[in-house]
C-alpha positions in Angstrom: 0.0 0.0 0.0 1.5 3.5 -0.7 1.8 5.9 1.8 -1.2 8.4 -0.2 -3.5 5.1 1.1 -2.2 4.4 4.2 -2.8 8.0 5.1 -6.3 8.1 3.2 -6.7 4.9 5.5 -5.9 6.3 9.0 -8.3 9.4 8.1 -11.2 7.1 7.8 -10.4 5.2 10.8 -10.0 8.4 12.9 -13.4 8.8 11.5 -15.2 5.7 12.0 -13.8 5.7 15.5 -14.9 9.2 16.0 -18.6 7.7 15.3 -18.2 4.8 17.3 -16.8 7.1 20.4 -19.9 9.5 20.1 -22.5 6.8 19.2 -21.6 5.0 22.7 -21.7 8.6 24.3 -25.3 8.5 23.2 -26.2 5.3 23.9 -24.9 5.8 27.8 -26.9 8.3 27.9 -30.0 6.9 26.8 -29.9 4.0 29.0 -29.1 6.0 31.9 -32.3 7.9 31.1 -34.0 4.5 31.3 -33.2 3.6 34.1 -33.3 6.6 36.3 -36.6 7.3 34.4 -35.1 10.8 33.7 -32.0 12.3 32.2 -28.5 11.6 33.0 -27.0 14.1 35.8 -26.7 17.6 34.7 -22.6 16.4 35.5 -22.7 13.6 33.1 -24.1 15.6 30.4 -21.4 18.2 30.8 -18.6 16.1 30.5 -20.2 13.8 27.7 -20.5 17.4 25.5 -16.9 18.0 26.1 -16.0 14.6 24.9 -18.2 14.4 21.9 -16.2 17.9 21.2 -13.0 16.6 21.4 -14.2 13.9 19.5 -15.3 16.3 16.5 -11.9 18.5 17.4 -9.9 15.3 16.4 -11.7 14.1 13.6 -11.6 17.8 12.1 -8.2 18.5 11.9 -8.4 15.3 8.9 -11.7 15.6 7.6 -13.2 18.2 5.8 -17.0 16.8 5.8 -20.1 18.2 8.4 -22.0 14.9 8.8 -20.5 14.2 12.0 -20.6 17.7 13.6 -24.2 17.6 12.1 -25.3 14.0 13.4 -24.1 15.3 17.0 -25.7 18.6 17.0 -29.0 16.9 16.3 -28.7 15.0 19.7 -29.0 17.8 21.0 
């Protein structure tokens, strides 16, 4: 693989990864809301924003595309 891939490569995975990461934000959230039979604690939600933005920071600096930064602001 040439080094153009391998770099195209890495991109994507710092992608996918950023998904992943925010997706299981989300989904920890959910349940907690389940199960508390209301949302998360005003502390958890805090700190899972700042993640999901450093999340978004990351996957930024190598990919020029919205979706993700889109996707996220619509769980809001």
């Amino acid at each position: 693989m040439d080094v153009d891939k391998e770099k195209e490569m890495l991109k994507d995975l710092i992608w996918l990864n950023a998904v992943i990461a925010t997706e299981l934000i989300q989904i920890t959230e959910n349940v907690s809301s389940i199960l508390r039979h209301g949302p998360p604690p005003e502390s958890c939600l805090v700190d899972h924003n700042r993640l999901r933005q450093q999340a978004l920071t990351i996957v930024e600096k190598y990919r020029d595309e919205p979706a993700l930064r889109e996707h996220l602001l619509g769980h809001r």
